[in-house]
C-alpha positions as CSV (number, residue, x, y, z in Angstrom):
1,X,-3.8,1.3,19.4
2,X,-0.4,0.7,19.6
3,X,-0.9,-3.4,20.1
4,X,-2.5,-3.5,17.4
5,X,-0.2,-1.2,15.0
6,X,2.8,-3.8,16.4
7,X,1.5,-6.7,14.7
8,X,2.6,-5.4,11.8
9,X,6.0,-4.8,12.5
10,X,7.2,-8.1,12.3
11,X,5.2,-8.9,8.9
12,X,7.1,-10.0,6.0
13,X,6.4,-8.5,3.1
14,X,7.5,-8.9,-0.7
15,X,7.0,-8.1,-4.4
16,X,8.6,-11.5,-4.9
17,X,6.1,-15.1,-5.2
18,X,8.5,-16.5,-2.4
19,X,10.6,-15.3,1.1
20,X,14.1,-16.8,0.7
21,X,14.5,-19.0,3.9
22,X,10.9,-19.1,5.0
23,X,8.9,-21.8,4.0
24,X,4.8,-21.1,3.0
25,X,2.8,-23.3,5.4
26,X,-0.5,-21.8,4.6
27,X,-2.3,-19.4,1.6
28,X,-5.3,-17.7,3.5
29,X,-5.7,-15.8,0.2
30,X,-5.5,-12.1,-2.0
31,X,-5.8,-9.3,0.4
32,X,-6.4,-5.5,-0.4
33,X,-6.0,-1.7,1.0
34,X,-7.9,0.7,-0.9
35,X,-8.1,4.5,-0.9
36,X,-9.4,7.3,-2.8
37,X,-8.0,10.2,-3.0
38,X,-8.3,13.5,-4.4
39,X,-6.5,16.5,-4.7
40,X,-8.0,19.9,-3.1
41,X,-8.2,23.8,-4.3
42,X,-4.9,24.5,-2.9
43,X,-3.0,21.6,-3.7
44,X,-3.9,21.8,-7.5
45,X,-2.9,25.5,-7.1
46,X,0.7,25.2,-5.8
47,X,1.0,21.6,-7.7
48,X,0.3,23.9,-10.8
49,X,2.6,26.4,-10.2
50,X,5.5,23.6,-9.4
51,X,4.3,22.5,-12.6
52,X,5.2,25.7,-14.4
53,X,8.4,25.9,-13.3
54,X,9.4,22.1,-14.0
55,X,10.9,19.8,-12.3
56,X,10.2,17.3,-9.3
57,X,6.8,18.1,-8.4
58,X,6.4,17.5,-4.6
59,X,2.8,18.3,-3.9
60,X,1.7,15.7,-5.8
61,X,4.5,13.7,-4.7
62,X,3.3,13.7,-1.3
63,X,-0.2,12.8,-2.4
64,X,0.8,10.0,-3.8
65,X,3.1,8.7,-1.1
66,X,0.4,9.2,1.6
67,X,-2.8,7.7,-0.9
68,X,0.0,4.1,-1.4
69,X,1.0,4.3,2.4
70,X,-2.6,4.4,3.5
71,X,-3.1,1.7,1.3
72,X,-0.4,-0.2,2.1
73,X,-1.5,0.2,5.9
74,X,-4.9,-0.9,5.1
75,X,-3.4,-4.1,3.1
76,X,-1.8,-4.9,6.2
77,X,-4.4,-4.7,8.4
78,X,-6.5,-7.3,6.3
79,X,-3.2,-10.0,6.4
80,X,-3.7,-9.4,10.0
81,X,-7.3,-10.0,10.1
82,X,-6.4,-13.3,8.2
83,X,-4.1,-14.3,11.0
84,X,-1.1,-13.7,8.2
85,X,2.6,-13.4,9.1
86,X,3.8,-12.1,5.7
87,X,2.9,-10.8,2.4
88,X,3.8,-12.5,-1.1
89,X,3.6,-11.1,-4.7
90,X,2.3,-8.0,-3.2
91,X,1.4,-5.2,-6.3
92,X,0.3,-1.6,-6.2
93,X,-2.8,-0.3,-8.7
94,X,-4.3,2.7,-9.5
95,X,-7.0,4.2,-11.5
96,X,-8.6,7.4,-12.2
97,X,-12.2,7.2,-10.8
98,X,-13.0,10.5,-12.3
99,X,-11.0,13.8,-13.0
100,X,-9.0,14.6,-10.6
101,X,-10.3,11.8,-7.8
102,X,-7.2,8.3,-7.7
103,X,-8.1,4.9,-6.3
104,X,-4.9,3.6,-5.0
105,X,-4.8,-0.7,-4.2
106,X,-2.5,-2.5,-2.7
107,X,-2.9,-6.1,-3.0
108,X,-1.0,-9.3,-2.3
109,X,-1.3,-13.0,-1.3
110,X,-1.3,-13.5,2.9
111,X,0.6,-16.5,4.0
112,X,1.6,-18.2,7.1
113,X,5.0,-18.7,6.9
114,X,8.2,-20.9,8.7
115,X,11.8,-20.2,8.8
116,X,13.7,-23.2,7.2
């Protein structure tokens, strides 16, 4: 598992439409990670009383760093799967599917890229 995890270390990724001193020798198209997530009993509970008292709220912090990291993950394993070394123009969604239930996408444009 760890092979395959290691492909992705070397992967470039940005937010940007270009890699400063890489050129883009092939676009093998938009690529995704989605997840749905949704928050249970007890994390509504203690997210509600962090809520209460104000401030940073980190139970719903954590849910939404783990639901983009998974995504993110799953992004990279389809620029993988498209025999990509780097990302370009990648984006983060997310939408409400229903009360309480988030779908998280990452998305971006794989490339096969060069150093110039």
């Amino acid at each position: 598992m760890f092979e395959y995890y290691k492909s992705f270390i070397n992967m470039l990724v940005t937010t940007s439409t270009h890699l400063e001193g890489y050129k883009v020798t092939e676009h093998l198209g938009v690529i995704r990670g989605i997840t749905v997530r949704s928050r249970g009993v007890g994390g509504n509970f203690l997210g509600g009383l962090q809520t209460l008292v104000g401030g940073r709220n980190s139970v719903y912090t954590d849910l939404c760093e783990q639901a983009r990291q998974e995504a993110y993950d799953l992004m990279m394993q389809h620029a993988h799967q498209h025999g990509a070394n780097a990302v370009i123009n990648m984006r983060y969604d997310a939408n409400e599917v229903m009360q309480g239930v988030t779908e998280v996408l990452a998305y971006g444009t794989a490339v096969k890229v060069e150093k110039v």
